[in-house]
MARVOKE-91243 format. One record per residue (C-alpha): x, y, z; residue in one letter. Coordinates in steps of 0.05 Angstrom, whole numbers, plus 5000, padded with zeros to 4 digits. Example, Ala and Ser with C-alpha at 12.3 -4.5 7.8 and 13.67 -1.06 7.14 Angstrom:
2
524649105156a527349795143s
END
This chain:
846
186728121179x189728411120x186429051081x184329011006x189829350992x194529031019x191728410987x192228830922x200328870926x201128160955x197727960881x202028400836x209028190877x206027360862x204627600789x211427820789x215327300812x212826780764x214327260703x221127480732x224327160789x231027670786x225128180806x226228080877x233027940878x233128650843x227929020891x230428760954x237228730952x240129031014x242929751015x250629721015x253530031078x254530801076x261530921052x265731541049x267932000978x274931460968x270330840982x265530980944x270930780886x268930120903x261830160860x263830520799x261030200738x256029780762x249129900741x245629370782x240129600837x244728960880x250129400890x246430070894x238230000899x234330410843x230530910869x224330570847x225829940881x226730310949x220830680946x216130060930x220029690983x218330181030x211130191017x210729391010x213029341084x209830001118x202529941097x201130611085x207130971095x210631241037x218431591030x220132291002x218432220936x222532420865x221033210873x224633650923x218833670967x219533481048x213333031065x214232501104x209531861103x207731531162x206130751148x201430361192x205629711182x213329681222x214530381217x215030961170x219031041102x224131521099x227731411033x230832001011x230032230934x231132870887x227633060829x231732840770x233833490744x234833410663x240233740613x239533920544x241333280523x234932950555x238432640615x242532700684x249032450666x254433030653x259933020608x267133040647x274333070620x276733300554x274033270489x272032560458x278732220437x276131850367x281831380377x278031030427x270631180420x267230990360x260631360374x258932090353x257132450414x249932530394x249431770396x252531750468x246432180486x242431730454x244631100494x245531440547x237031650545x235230860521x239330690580x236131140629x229730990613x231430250619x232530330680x226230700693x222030110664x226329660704x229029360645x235929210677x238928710630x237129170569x240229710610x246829330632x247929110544x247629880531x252330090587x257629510562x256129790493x258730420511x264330160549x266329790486x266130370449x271030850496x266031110530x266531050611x259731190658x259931320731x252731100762x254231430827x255732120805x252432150742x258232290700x261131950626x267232180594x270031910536x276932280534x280031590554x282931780616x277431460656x277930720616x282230500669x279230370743x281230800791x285230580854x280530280908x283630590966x278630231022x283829811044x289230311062x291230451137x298130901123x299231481081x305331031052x299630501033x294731080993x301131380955x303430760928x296630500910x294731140878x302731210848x301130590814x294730780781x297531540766x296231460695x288231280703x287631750764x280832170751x279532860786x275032460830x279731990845x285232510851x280832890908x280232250950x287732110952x288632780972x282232731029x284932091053x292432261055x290132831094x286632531148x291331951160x297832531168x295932711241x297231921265x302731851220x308032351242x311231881298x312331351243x315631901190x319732221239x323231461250x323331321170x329131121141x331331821093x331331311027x324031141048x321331841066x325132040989x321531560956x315031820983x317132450975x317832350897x311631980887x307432480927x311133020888x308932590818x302732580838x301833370864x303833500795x298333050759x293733430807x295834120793x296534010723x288733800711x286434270765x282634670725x278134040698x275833860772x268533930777x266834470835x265833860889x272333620878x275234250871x272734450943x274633780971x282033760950x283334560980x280334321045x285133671044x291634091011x290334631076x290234091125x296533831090x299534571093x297434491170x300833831184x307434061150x307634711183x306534401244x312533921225x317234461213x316134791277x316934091309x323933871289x326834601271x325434721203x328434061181x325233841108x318133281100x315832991047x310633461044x315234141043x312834260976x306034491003x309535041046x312935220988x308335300933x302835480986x300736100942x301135780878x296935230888x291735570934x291336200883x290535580822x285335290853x282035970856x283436140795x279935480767x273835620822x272436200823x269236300749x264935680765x262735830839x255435820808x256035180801x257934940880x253234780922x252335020990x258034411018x262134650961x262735430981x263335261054x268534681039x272235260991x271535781043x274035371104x279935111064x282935871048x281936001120x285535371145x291535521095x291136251115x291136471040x286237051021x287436990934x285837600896x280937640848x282737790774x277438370778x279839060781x275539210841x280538970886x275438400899x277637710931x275036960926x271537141000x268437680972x264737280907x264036710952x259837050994x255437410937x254036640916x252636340981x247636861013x241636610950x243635900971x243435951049x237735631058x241434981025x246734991073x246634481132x247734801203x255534561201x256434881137x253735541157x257935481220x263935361177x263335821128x262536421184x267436071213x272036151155x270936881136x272737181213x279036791217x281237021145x279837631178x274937871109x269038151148x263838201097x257338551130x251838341080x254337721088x254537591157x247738011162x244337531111x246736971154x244337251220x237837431189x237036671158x238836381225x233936861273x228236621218x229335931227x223035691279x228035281326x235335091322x234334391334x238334171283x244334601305x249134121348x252334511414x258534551359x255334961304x252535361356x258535561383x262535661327x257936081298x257936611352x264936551364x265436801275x260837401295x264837641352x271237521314x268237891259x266338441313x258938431275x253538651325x246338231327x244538191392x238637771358x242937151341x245937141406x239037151442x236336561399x242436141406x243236291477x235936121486x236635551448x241135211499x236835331552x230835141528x233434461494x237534391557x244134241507x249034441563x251133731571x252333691499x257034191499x264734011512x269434431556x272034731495x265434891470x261935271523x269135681534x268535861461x260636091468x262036451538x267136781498x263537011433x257937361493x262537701527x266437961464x260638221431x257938601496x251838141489x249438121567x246437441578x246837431655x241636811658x245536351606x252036571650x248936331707x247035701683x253435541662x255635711729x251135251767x253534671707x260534831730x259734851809x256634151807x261533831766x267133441794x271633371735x274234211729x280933871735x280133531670x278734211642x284834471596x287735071627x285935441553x278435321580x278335511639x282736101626x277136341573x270536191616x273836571679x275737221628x269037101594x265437211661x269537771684x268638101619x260938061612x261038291693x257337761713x259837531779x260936891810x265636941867x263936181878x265835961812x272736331810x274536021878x272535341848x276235481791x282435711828x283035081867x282634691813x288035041783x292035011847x290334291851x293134051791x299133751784x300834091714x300734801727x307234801686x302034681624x299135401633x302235751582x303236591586x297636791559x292636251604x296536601665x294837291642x288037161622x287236781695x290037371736x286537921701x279637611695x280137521785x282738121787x277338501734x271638071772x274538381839x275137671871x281037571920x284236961911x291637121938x294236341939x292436401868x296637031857x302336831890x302936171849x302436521794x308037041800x312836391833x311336071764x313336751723x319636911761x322836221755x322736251690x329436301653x326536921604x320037201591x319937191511x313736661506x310137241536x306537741489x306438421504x299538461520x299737811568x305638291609x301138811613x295238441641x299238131690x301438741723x295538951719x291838531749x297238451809x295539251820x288339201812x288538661869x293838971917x297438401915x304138611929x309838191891x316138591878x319438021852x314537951795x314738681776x322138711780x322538191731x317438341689x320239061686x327638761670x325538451613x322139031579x326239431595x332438901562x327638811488x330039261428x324339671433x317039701451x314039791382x310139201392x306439471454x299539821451x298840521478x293440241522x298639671545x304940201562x299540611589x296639961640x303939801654x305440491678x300140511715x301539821751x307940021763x305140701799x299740401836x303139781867x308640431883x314739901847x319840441831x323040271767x327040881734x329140571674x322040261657x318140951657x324141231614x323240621570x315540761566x316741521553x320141471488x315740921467x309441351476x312841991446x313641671390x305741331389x302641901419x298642081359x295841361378x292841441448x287041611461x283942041521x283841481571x290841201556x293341851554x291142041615x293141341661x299441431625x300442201651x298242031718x303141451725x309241771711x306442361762x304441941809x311541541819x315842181816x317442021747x318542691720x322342771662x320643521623x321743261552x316442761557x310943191599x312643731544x312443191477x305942951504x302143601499x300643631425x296442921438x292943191497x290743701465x287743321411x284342921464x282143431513x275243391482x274742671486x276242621558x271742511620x271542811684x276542271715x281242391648x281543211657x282743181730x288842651722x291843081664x291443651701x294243421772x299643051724x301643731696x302244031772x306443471794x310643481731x311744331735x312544301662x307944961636x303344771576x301445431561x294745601527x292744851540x290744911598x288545631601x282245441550x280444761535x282144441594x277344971635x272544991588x271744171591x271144181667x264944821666x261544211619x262643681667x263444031742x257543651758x261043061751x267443121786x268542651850x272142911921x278242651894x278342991817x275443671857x282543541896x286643471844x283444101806x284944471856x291344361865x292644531791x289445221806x295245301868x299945101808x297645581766x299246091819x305945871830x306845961756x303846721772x299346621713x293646941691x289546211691x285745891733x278845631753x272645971756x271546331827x264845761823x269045201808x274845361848x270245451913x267144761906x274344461888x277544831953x271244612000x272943901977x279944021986x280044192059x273643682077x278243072070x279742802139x286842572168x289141962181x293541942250x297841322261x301641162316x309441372277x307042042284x305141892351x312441692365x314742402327x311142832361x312542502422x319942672411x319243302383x316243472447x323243232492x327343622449x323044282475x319144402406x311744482416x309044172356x302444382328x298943822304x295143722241x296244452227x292544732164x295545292115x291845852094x291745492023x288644972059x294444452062x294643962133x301743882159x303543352206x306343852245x308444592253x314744742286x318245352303x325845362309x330445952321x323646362301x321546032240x315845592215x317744942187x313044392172x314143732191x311443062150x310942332183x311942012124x309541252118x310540802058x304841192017x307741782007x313841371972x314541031907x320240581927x324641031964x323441581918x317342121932x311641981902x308242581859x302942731911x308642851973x312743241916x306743701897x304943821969x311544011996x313844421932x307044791939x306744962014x314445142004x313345561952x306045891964x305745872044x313546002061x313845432105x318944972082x317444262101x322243702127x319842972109x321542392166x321441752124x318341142155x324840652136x330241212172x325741282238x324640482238x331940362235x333040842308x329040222338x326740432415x333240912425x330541522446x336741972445x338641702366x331641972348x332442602391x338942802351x336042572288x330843052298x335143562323x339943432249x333543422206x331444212229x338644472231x337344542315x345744232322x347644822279x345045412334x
END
């Protein structure tokens, strides 16, 4: 049963028919299938709704066939009409916006070239209204005579974009490029039509040629050198016709041919690195890379209130794909970032969700951090009711651009990361994509624990980790280890997947670093894991593919771990220690790798001298905590050269302030070790910043403070601590219990058969334990077991130098060390270590 209404329009359509049967062959033509920016070519010039439907047409087909529902009508308002019929129209309109001429058609090109067009220009804008309104009255044929009218009279109309020139240069047709499947194809089509080439046509060459470059480089690389020539020349003839109306390009076309010229700068870069610098036919983008980019800017950026929101983003992305930051003619020192994001922050609410993840994406990786900008954009996003319409992609991106930007909004985070929980779009996301989020979270010190965990659980229940490229997995184990989120399950996981693979030989330096450190940061044992990696390191023929901060995180993380590989650190060390110099090393990097290198006690003379004149020469660089790892270090592994404990006082002193408790007590006990006197250092500011923090100091920093007070004695200065301080430093000093092992065992045990009576864990006045106290011919000596911690290769570390240079000199008891390695090598021989013993306290010599 149909309505009266329907009825109604059933009536008019009959009516219609009989009085004009090309009505419906008008009205219901099909739509043509959606076509990209170079296919669209295909429809220039043609006025008739068959080839593109009037917007009229569409709208009363819609209603025809949905009853009731209508589409979005001609103003810029949202509604959507539901129809009671087969569904709802949707068809998509915008108010018709008109100029000063009365109509929606711009003017492109040059001036009007009166060789070819016949018409004043006021009489174009005549036609041009007649035409329109034609059309409006769907008075086609009427509408087609005036459009050949004009064409007969020089002046060409584009229905699609709304554009007439009349300049000539768009008489012609332009190349229809739809039927290309080669960039050799596109460049001689468009070569041949060079001399009708448009803007808009210009941009699509340049769009297509770049997307079909990344399947074409196996095919150049085998072309014949007359071949790759000739398209060298006529890509050269027809970057020239480009460059040389660049600054006619209306802002679409403008944006769209940077983003395909910095994917062509891309590809040929990429080239170049492939076959060793040897020349492409597109080597002229390489070298003119600043000309053309800072052109196009120059032709943008006084019309960038004219883009749209695709536009700017397009514009933005390209710069940051070339890696070309153009200055601004202003004298502010202003660049085409900075104006593009005063434009785009009134238009954000315009911009799809890819372009607002591009454009963020754009500004960190040209590295112009623009605050207001990325605030605005924050602010649009956390205002937004959902992010529905944000694909896992956008979403990603967009917090990686923050924490590359190092801006701070917690905010954003939250809603994104909420976002993907609650639309449960974790299975949206790719490997790639999650690494990248997990990585933006952990950057920007935004804790997320729940979001971390649900990645986890994603991860433990997949099967396919191996499929995983060892740049993701690299990234989501660091992520995790940086945010402090553990998941000893997931690292195990991850590390046999690693282990599993049969392309470890894929993980390049810095995956490795990232890998080791993250395990070790996250304080997950995974020593199969370790030891793979340091085989893979140390049969490889040099170490330059890896950074300097990928050598310092590998160390690192071996020491952290106690995973003892002096193969790795011998190498690692012989290659630093073979470079030039270490300019390009961090203070906090020589500072980790000195520390490494103490902790895992890997001797290596020629390393700490290495680091010493590096950080002499930086030391206005470090800061309190690097300063003070890098102090220890060299204490710590006997590493005691004067002229760098003595340099490094002017930047401890500028830090001394700065430092924590942990900080003051390693500079201090570093000092002691080192016997180097810093004068009024340590005689003010360094006791005046432990009174402030004596609350905080642990057993072992109360050790170590002490033992710069017994330094200060030896030095017979008038320093020291406070009789407060220095009783709470000495009652920690003497609490610490001895460990007994069974080489002493042995010692004593001979000690005994050569008719010494040793005393056993024998305390000094000062408060000092000996392993033993002997007495030979009438004197004290003291006698140390020493096992492999009290060495730093087969040199002293700086704690057994401090000890026995300080009982020595402020108990008179001088001490004799038995090294673990020398006692080992008497075996079970009890008369060898008898007369060893006898040698080592001068007993043959009575």
């Amino acid at each position: 049963i149909m309505s009266s209404s329907m009825w109604f329009f059933l009536w008019i359509h009959i009516l219609l028919l009989f009085q004009s049967p090309s009505y419906y062959t008008r009205a219901f033509s099909p739509h043509p299938p959606l076509v990209n920016h170079a296919q669209r070519t295909a429809y220039n010039g043609d006025s008739k709704p068959s080839s593109i439907p009037s917007r009229t047409s569409t709208i009363l087909f819609s209603i025809s066939i949905g009853g009731r529902g209508a589409g979005r009508g001609t103003g810029r308002g949202r509604g959507r009409g539901r129809g009671r019929g087969r569904g709802r129209g949707r068809g998509r309109g915008r108010g018709i916006k008109l100029n000063k001429f009365g109509h929606d058609y711009n003017k492109i090109g040059g001036p009007t070239n009166e060789s070819i067009c016949k018409l004043p220009e006021d009489g174009i804008h005549a036609l041009i209204r007649e035409r329109i309104q034609c059309r409006r009255t769907r008075d086609f044929e009427q509408a087609d005579k005036i459009k050949e009218k004009l064409k007969q009279n020089g002046v060409h109309m584009d229905d699609n974009l709304n554009e007439w020139s009349a300049d000539g240069t768009m008489a012609g047709r332009g190349p229809d490029m739809r039927s290309c499947q080669t960039v050799e194809e596109a460049t001689q089509m468009a070569y041949e039509h060079l001399d009708v080439m448009t803007p808009r046509d210009m941009s699509a060459f340049w769009t297509i040629t770049s997307r079909f470059l990344p399947n074409s480089h196996g095919r150049m690389d085998i072309m014949h050198h007359d071949q790759q020539s000739q398209l060298t020349n006529k890509q050269n003839a027809l970057f020239s016709r480009t460059m040389d109306r660049i600054d006619v390009f209306k802002p679409r076309y403008l944006a769209q041919t940077a983003l395909a010229f910095a994917k062509i700068v891309k590809y040929a870069d990429g080239r170049r690195k492939r076959h060793n610098n040897e020349g492409g036919p597109h080597d002229i983008f390489i070298e003119q890379k600043e000309i053309i980019f800072q052109s196009i800017a120059n032709a943008a950026s006084p019309r960038l209130s004219q883009f749209d929101g695709q536009g700017l983003s397009n514009l933005a992305y390209a710069y940051a794909l070339a890696e070309f930051v153009p200055s601004s003619d202003d004298d502010d020192e202003s660049t085409l970032f900075d104006h593009l994001a005063e434009k785009t922050i009134p238009l954000l609410d315009t911009f799809s969700p890819q372009g607002i993840s591009n454009i963020v994406w754009a500004f960190a990786k040209a590295q112009k951090t623009h605050p207001p900008f990325f605030e605005k954009v924050a602010d649009h996003i956390v205002a937004l009711e959902h992010l529905g319409s944000f694909e896992p992609q956008h979403l990603s991106i967009t917090v990686w651009a923050f924490a590359k930007a190092k801006v701070s909004r917690p905010d954003l985070f939250e809603k994104v990361a909420d976002a993907i929980i609650t639309e449960d779009m974790f299975d949206s996301f790719k490997p790639q994509g999650l690494s990248n989020i997990l990585w933006a979270f952990a950057t920007a010190d935004v804790s997320q624990p729940p979001f971390f965990e649900e990645v986890a659980d994603i991860m433990l229940a997949s099967d396919n980790l191996h499929r995983f490229k060892p740049q993701t997995l690299s990234n989501i184990l660091w992520a995790f280890a940086k945010a402090g989120v553990s998941q000893p399950p997931l690292f195990d996981k991850v590390a046999d997947a690693i282990l599993g693979s049969a392309n470890r030989d894929n993980f390049k330096p810095q995956y490795l670093s990232n890998i080791v450190w993250a395990f070790a940061k996250a304080d997950v044992s995974h020593i199969s894991l370790f030891k793979e990696v340091a085989a893979l390191i140390v049969t490889l023929r040099h170490l330059d593919a890896f950074d300097p901060q990928s050598l310092s995180n590998i160390v690192w993380a071996f020491a952290t771990a106690e995973v003892s590989e002096p193969l790795l650190f011998e190498t690692v060390a012989d290659h630093i220690c073979a470079l030039d110099d270490l300019r390009e090393f961090t203070p906090q990097g020589l500072s980790n790798i000195a520390w490494a290198y103490a902790t895992s006690k890997e001797s290596h003379p020629r390393l700490f001298g290495k680091i010493a004149t590096a950080a002499i020469e930086k030391q206005h660089l470090f800061d309190s905590q690097s300063i003070a790892n890098l102090l220890w270090a060299h204490a710590n592994a006997g590493e005691l050269d004067p002229t760098f404990f003595s340099s490094m006082t002017p930047a401890v002193e500028s830090n001394i302030l700065h430092c924590n408790h942990q900080n003051l007590s390693n500079i201090a006990w570093a000092y002691a070790v080192s016997n180097v006197d810093s004068g009024a250092l340590f005689h003010d500011h360094l006791i005046n910043a432990c009174l402030e923090k004596h609350d905080e100091f642990t057993i072992e920093g109360l050790c170590q403070l002490y033992q710069w007070h017994l330094w200060q004695e030896e030095l017979t200065s008038n320093g020291g601590l406070p009789a407060t301080l220095l009783e709470k430093c000495y009652d920690a000093f003497v609490s610490t219990v001895p460990c007994h092992s069974t080489l002493q065992d042995d010692v004593f045990s001979q000690l005994s058969s050569i008719g010494l009576m040793p005393k056993e864990e024998f305390q000094t006045p000062r408060g000092y334990r000996l392993d033993a106290l002997v007495q030979v011919n009438g004197k004290n000596i003291g006698v140390e077991v020493e096992g492999p911690y009290h060495f730093s290769g087969r040199n002293p570390n700086g704690s057994t130098i401090l000890k026995n240079r300080q009982v020595s000199n402020l108990e008179g008891i001088p001490v004799v060390s038995v090294p673990y390695w020398e006692w080992d090598e008497l075996g079970n021989d009890s008369i060898k270590k008898q007369e060893y013993l006898r040698s080592l306290l001068g007993m043959n010599l009575l």
